[in-house]
C-alpha positions in Angstrom: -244.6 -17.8 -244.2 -242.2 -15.6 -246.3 -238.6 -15.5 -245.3 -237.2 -11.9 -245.5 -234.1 -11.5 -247.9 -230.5 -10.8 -245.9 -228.3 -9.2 -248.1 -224.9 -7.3 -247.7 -223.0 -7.3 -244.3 -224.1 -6.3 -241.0 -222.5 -3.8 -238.9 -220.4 -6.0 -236.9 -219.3 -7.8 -239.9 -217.9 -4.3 -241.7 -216.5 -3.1 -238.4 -214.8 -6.5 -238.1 -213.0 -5.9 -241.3 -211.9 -2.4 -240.6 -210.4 -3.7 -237.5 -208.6 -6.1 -239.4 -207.4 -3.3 -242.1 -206.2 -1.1 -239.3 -203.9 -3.8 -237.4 -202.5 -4.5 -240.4 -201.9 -0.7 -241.7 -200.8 -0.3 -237.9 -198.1 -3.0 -238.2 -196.7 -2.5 -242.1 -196.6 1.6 -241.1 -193.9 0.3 -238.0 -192.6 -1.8 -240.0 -191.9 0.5 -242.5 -190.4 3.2 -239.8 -188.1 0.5 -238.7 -186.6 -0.3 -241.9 -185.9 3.3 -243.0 -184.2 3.9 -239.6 -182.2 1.1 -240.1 -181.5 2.0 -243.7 -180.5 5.6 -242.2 -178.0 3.9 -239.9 -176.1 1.8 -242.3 -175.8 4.4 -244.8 -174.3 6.8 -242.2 -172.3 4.0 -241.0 -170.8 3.4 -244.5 -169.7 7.1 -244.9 -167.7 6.7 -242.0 -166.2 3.6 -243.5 -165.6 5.0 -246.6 -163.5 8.4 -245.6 -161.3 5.8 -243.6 -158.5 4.9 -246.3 -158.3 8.6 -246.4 -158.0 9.4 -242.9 -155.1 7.4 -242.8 -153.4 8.8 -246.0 -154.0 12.1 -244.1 -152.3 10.7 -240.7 -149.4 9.1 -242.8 -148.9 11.9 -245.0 -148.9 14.6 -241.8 -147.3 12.3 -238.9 -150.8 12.1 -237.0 -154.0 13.2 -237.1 -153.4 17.1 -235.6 -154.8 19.6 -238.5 -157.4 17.1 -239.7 -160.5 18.8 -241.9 -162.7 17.6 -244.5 -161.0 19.3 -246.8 -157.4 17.9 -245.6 -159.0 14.4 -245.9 -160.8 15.0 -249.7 -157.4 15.9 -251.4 -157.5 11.9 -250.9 -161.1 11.6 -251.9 -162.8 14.3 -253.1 -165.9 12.1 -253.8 -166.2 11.8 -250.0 -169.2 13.8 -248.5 -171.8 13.4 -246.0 -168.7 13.2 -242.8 -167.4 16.0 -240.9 -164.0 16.1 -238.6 -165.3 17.0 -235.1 -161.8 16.6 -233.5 -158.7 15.4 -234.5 -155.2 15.5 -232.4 -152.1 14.0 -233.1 -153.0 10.3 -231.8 -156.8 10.5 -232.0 -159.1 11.3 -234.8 -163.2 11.8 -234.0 -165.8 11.8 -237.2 -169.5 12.3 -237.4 -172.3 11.2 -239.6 -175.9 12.0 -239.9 -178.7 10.6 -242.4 -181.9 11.7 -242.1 -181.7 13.0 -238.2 -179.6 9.5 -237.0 -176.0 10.4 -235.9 -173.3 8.1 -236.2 -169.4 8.6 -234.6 -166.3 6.8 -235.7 -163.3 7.4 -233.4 -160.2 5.7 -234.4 -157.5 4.6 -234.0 -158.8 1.6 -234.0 -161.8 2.5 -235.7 -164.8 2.7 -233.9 -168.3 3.4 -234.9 -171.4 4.3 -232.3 -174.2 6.0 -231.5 -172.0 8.2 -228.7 -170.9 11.4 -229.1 -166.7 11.7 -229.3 -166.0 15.0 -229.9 
């Protein structure tokens, strides 16, 4: 009796292995979507920290915040990009920030960042 030579992988085994490669391509791609959101957030979050100190040269400088436009708070900063003013008054200030499609709002005073909408 002559035993018949088995060679390579069967069906299962290869589909078992693309299985495999999937879950993990499914899990490294969310992962991956995750991590750029959150890198989104804290850079727009960081914007809004960063045109503070000039915010507040703007508010000293003018007795409040009324009047408030980028271009009021760059003659502080002129570096200072990626924030608009969406509403300033004489006690209140509202700023916005958006990287890559995720909006962040810093009201103030005190400063406050979130996800909400001030103006």
């Amino acid at each position: 009796m002559q035993l018949r030579r088995t060679d390579g992988f069967t069906l299962v085994e290869l589909l078992v292995v693309l299985v495999i490669i999937g879950v993990l391509f499914t899990i490294a791609v969310a992962s991956y979507l995750g991590y750029r959101d959150r890198a989104s957030d804290a850079a727009a979050k960081q914007s809004l920290r960063v045109a503070l100190p000039s915010v507040y040269a703007y508010s000293t400088e003018h007795d409040g915040f009324a009047g408030m436009t980028l271009a009021g708070i760059q003659t502080y900063d002129q570096a200072l990009t990626g924030v608009s003013v969406l509403a300033a008054d004489d006690h209140s200030y509202c700023l916005g920030a958006s990287v890559d499609g995720r909006d962040w709002f810093a009201t103030g005073p005190p400063f406050s960042v979130s996800q909400t909408n001030c103006a």
